[in-house]
TORNU-771590 format. One record per residue: residue number from 1; residue in one letter; chain; x, y, z of N, C-alpha, C, CB in turn. Coordinates in steps of 0.001 Angstrom, whole numbers, always signed. Each point is the difference from the previous one (the first is absolute). Glycine has a CB too. Layout:
N
R   seq   type   mol       n.u       n.v       n.w      ca.u      ca.v      ca.w       c.u       c.v       c.w      cb.u      cb.v      cb.w
R   NUM      A     A         X         Y         Z         X         Y         Z         X         Y         Z         X         Y         Z
...
This chain:
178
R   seq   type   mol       n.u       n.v       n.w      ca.u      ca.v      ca.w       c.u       c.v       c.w      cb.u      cb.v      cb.w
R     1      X     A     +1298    -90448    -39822     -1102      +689      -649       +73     +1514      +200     -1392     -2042      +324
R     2      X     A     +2610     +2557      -319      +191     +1110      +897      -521     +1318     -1528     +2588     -1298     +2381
R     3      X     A     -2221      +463     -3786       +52     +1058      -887     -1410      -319      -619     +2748      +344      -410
R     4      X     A     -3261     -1086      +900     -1423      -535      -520      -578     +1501      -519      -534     -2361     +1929
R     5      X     A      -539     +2751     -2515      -495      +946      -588     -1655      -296      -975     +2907      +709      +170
R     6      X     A     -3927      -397     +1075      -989      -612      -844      -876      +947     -1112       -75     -1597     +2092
R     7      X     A      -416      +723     -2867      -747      +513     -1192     -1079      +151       -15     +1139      -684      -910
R     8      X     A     -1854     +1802      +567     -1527      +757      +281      -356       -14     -1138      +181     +1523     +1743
R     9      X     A     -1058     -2242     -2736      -813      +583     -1549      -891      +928      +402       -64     -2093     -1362
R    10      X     A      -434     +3006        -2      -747      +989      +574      -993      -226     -1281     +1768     +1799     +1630
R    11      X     A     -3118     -2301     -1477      -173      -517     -1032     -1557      +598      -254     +1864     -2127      +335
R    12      X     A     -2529     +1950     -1044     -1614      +778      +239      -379      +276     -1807      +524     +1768     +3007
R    13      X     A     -1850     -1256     -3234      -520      +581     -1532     +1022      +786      -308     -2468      +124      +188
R    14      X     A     +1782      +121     -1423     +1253     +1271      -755      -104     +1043      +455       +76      -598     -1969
R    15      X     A      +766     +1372     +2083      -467     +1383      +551      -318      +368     +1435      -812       -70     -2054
R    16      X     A      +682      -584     +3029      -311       -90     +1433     +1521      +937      +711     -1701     -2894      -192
R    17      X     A     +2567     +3230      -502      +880      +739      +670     +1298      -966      +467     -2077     +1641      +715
R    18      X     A     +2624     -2820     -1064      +663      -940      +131     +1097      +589      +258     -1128     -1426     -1151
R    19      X     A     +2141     +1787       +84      +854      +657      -143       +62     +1303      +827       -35     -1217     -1980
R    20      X     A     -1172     +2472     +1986        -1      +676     +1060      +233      -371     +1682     -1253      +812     -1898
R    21      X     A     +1013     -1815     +1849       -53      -586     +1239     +1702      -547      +289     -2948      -726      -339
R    22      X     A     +3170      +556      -223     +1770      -872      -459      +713     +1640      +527      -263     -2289     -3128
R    23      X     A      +236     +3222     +2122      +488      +918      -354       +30      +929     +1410      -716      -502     -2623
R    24      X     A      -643      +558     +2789      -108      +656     +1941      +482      -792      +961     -2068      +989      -245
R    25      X     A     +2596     -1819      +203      +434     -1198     +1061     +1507      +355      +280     -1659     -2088      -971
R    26      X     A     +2206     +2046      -173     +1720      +550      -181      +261     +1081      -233      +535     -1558      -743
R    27      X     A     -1444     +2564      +633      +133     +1512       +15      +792      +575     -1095      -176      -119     +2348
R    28      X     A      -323      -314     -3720      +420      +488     -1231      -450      -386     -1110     +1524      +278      +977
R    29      X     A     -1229      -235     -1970      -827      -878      -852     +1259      -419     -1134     -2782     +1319      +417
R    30      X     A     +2207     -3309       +11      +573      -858      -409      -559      -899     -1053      +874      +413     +1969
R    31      X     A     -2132       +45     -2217      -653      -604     -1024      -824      +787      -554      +232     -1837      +861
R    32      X     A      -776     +2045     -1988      -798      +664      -857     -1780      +456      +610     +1826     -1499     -1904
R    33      X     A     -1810     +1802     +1519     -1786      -169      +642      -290     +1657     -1274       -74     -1214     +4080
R    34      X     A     -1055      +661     -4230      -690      +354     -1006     -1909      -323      -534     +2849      -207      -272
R    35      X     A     -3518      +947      +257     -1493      -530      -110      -659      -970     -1169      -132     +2167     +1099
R    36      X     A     +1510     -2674     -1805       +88      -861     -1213       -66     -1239      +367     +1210     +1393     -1157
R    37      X     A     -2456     -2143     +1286      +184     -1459      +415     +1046      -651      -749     -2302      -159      +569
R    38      X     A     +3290      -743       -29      +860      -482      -610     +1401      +490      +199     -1789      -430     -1291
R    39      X     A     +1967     +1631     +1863     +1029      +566      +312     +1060      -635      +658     -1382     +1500      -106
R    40      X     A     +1109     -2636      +665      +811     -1037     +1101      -460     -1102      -797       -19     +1027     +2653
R    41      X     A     +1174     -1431     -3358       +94     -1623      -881      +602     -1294      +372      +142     +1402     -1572
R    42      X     A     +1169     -1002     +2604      +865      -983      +870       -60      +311     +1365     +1523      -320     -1731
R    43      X     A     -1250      -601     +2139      -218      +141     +1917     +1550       -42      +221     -2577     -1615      +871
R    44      X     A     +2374     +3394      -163     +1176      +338       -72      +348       +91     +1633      -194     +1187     -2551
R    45      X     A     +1479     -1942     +2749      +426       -27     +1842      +995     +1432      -246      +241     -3351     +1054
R    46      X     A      -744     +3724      +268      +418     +1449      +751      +100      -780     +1374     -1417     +2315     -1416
R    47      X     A     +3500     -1929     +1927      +220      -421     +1125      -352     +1599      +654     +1877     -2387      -487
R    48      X     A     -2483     +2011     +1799      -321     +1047      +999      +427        -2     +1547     -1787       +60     -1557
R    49      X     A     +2330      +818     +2173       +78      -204      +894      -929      +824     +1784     +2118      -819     -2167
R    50      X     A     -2634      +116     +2335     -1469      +954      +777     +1094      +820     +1125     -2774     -2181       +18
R    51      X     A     +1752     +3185     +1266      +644      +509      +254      +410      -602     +1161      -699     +1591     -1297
R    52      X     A      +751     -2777     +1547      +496      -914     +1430     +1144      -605      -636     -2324      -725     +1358
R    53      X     A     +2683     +1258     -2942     +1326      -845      +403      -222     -1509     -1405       +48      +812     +3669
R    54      X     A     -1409     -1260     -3574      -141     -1245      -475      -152      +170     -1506      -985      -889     +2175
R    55      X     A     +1528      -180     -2731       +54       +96     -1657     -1027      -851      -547     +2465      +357      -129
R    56      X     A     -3635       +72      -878      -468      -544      -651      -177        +8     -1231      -388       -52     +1586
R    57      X     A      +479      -747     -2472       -33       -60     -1634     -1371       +81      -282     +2007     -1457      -444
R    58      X     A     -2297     +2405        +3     -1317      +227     -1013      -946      -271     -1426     +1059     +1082     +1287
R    59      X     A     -1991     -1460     -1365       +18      -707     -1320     -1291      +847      -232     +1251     -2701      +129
R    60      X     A      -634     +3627     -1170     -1303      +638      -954      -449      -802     -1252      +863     +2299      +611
R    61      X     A     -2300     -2077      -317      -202     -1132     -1085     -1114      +802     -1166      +327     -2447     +2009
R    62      X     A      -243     +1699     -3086     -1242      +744     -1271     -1331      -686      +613     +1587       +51     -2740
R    63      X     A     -2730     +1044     +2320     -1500      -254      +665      -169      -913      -728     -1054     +1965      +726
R    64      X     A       +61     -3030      +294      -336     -1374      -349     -1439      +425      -531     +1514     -1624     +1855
R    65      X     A     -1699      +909     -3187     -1712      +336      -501      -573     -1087      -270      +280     +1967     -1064
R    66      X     A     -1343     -2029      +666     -1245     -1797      +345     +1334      -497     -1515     -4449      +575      +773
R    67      X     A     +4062     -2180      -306      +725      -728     -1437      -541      +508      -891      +442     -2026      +572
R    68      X     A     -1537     +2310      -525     -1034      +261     -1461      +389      +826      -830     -1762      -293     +1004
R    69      X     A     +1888     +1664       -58      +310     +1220      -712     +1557      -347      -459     -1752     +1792     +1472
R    70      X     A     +2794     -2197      -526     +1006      -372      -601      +145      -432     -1149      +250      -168     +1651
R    71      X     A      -903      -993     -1643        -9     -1062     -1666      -637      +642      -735      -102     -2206      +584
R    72      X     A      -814     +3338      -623     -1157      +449     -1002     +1158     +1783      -217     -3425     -1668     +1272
R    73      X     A     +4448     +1591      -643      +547      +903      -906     +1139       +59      -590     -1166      +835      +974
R    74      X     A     +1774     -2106      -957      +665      -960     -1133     +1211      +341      +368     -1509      -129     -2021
R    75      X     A     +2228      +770     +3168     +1090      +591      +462      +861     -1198      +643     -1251     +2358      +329
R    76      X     A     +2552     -3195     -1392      +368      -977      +805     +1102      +675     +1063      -567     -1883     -1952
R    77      X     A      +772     +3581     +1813     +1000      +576     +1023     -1211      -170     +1800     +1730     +2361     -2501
R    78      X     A     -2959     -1765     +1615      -491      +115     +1604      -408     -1201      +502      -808     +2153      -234
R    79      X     A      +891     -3330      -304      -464     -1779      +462     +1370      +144      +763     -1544     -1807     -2295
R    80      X     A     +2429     +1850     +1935     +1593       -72      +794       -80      +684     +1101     +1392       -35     -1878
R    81      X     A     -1902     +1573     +1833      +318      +538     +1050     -1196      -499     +1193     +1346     +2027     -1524
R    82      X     A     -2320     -2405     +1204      -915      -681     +1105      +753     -1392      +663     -2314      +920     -1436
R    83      X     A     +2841     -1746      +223      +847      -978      +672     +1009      +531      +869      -369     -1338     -1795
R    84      X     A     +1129     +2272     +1833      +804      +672      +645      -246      +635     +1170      +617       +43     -1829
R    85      X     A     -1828      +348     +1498      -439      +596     +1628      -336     -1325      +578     -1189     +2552      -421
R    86      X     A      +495     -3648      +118      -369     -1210      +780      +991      -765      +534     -1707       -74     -1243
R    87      X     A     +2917      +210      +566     +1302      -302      +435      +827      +590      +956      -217      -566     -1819
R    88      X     A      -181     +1773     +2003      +442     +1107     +1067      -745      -654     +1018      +335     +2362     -1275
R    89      X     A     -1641     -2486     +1557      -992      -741     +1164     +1174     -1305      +773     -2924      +347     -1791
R    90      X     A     +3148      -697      +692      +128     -1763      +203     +1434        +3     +1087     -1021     -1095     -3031
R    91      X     A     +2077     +2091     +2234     +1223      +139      +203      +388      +905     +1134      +111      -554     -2245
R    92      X     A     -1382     +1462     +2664      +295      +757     +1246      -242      -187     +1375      -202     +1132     -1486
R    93      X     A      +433      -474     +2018      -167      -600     +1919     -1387      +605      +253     +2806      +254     +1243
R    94      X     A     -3398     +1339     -1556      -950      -252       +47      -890      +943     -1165      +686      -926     +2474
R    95      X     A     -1321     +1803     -2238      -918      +944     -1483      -529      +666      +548      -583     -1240     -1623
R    96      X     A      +521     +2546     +1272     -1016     +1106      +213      -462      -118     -1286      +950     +1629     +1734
R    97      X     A     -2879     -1783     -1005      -875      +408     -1732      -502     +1038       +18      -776     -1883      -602
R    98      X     A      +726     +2359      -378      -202     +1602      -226     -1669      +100      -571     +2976      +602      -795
R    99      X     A     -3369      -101     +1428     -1433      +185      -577      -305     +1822      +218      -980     -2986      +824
R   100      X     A      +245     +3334     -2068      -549     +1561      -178     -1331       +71      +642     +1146      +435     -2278
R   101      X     A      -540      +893     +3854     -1465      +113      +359     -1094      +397      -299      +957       -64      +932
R   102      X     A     -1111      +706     -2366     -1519      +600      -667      -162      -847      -801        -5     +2292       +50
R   103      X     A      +796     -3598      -179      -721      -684     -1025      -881     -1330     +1010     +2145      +710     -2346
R   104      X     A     -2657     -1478     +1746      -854      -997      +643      +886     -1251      -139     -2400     +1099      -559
R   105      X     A     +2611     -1931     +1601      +790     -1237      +270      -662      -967     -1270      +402      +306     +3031
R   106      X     A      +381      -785     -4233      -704      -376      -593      +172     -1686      +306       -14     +2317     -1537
R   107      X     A      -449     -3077      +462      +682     -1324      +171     +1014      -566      -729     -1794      -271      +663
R   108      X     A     +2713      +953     -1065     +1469      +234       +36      +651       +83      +987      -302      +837     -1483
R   109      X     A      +227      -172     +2235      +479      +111     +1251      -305     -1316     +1356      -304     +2690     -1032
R   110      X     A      -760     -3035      +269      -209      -895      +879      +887     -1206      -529     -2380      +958      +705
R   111      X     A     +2656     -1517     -2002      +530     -1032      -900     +1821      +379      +786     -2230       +27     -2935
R   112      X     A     +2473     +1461     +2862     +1188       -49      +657      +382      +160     +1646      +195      +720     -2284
R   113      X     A      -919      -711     +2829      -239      -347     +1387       +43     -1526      +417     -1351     +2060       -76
R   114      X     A      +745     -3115      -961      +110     -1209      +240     +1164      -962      -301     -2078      +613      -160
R   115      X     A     +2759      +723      -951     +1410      -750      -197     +1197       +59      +999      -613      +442     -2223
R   116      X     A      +180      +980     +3151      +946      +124      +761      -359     -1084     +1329      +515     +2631     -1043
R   117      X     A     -1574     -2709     +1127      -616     -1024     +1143      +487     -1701      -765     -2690     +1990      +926
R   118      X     A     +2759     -2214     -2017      +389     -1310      -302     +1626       +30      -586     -2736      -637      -516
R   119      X     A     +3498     +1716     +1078      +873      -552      -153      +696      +584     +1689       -85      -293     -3211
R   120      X     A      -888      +498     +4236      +538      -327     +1409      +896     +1487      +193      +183     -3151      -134
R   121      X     A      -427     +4270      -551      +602     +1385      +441      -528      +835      +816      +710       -78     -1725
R   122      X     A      +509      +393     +2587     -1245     +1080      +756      +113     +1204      -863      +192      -665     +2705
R   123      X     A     -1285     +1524     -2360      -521     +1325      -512      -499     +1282      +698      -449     -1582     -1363
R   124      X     A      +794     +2192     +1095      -486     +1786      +170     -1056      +288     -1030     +2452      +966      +666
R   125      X     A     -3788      -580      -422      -809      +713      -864      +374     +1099      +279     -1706     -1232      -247
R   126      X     A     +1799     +2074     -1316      +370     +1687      +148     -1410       +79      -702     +3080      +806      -237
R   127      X     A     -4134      +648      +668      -838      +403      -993      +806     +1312       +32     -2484     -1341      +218
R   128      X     A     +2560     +1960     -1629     +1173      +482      +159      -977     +1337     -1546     +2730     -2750     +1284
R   129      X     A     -1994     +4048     -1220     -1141     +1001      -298      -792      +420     +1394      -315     -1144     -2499
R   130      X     A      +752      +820     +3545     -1340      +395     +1117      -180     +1758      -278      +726     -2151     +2393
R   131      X     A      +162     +2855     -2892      -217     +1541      -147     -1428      +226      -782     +2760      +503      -132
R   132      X     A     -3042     -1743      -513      -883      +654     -1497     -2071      -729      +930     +2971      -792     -3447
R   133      X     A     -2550      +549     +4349     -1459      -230      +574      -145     +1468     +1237       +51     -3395      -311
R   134      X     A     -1588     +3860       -59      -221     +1038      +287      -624      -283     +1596      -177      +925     -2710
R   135      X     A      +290      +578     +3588      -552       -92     +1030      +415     -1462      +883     -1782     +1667     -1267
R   136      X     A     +3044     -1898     +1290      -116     -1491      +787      +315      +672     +1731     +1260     -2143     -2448
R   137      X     A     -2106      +758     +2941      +245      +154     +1462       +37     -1266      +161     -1011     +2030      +768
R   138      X     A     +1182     -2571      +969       +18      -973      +251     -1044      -975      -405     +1246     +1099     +1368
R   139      X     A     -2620      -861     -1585      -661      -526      -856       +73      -716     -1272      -520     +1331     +1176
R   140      X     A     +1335      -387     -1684      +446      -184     -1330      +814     -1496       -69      +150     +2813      -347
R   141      X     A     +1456     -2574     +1439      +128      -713      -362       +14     -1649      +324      +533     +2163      -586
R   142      X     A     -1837     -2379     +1868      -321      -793      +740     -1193      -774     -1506      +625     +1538     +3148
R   143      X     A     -1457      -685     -3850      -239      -743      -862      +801      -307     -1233     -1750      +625     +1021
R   144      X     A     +3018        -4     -1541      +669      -795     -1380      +492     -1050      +653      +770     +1817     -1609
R   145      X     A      -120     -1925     +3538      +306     -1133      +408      -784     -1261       -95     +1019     +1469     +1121
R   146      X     A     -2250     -1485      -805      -848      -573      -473      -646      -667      -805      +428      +922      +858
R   147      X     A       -43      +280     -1699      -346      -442     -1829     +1599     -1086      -245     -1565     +3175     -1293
R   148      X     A     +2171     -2596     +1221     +1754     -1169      -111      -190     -1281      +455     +1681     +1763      +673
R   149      X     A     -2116     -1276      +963      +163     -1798      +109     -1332      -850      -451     +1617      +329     +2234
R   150      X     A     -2263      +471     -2542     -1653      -727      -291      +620      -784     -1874     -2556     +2707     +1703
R   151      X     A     +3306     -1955     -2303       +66      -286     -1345     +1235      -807      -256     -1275     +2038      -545
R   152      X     A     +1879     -1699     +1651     +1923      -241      -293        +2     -1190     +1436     +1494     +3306     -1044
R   153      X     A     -3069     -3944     +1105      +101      -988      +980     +1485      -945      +344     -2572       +66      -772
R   154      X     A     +2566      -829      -248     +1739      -855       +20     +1176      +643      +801      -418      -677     -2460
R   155      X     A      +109     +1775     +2411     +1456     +1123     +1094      -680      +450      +840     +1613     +1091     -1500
R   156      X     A     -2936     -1698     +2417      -439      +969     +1149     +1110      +181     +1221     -2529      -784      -555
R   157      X     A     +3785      -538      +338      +813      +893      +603      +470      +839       +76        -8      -915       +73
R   158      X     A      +396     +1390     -1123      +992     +1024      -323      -231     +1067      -104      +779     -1166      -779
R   159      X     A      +395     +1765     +1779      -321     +1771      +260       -98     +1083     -1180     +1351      -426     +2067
R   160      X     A     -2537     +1088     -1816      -100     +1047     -1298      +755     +1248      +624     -2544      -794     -1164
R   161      X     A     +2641     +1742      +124      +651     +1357      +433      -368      +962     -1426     +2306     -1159     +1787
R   162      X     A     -2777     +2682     -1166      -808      +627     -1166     +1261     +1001       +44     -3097      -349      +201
R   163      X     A     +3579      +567     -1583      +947      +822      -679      -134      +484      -879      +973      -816      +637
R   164      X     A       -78     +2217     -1008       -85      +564     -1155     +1911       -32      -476     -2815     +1679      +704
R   165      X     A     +2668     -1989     -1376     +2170      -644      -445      +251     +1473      -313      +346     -2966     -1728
R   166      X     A     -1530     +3707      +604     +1094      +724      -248      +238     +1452      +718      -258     -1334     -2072
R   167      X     A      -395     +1267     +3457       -26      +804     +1101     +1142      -324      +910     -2408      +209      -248
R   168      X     A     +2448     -2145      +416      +746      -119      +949      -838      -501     +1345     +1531     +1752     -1257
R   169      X     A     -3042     -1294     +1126      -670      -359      +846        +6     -1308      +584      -913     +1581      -931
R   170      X     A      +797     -2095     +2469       +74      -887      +122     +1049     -1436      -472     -1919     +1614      +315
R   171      X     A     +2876     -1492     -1237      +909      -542      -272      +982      -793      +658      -663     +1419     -1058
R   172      X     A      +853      -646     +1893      +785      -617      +946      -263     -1126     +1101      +627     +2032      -550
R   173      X     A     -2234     -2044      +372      -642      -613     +1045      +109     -1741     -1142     -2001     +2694     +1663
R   174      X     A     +2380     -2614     -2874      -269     -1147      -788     +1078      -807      +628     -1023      +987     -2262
R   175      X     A     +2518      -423     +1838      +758      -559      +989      +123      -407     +1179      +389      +760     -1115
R   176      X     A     -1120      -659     +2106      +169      +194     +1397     -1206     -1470       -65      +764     +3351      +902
R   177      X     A     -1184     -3626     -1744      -592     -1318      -430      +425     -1267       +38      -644     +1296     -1065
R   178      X     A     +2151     -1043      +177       +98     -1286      -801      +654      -501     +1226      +201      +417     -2806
């Protein structure tokens, strides 16, 4: 098992910084990122190698949105790419979900929190944007912790970490996770 090499999806809403997050991890940019929902259509593996040495394959994936909106906007490319990210879940060792910290944990997030919990992955919560919340202190972020696991119950295991990708902030600490 010496060349073994495990697989991380990085999976979350549209727009949550997915790809930023991919892109700050390997220190370049290997995938697109753009404020165009939809910008990420295939779940694309990026081999990485952290800085201990260890190799992990990366799986950027397109933002997952309710079935509803999916089917109600008649897109059989973006039905694929949701199957694709759910397939990234299934097929990886474990997932970072990406959630935006000024937005509100919706129940999307929660629908994909339960997939990663029913299909037995471990996980990293990133809230990720932490630059764009004002005045934070430890306060601050003792209550979004709070708020996460209160909403994102199904992963109260799983360690959160507040980042900004396209700073670099905190980034490194995602790895030092898996």
């Amino acid at each position: 098992m010496d060349n073994y090499v495990p697989s991380i999806a990085i999976v979350g809403r549209p727009n949550v910084g997915k790809s930023s997050i991919l892109n700050a991890l390997v220190g370049e940019e290997r995938t697109i990122v753009s404020p165009v929902s939809g910008t990420t259509r295939d779940a694309i593996d990026t081999e990485f190698v952290g800085p201990d040495g260890q190799k992990f394959e990366l799986i950027d994936t397109a933002g997952i949105r309710r079935k509803a909106a999916v089917a109600s906007s008649g897109s059989s490319t973006e039905a694929l790419s949701v199957n694709q990210a759910f397939r990234a879940i299934r097929r990886s060792d474990g997932v970072t979900l990406v959630i935006e910290a000024l937005a509100c944990i919706t129940e999307q997030d929660y629908k994909i929190a339960e997939r990663i919990e029913k299909e037995g992955k471990g996980c990293v919560i990133v809230v990720n944007k932490w630059d764009t919340i004002p005045n934070k202190n430890q306060q601050t972020t003792t209550y979004y912790g709070q708020d996460v696991r209160e909403k994102l119950r199904i992963l109260d295991w799983a360690p959160i970490v507040y980042s900004t990708a396209t700073s670099g902030f905190s980034v490194e600490k995602i790895m030092l996770l898996w």
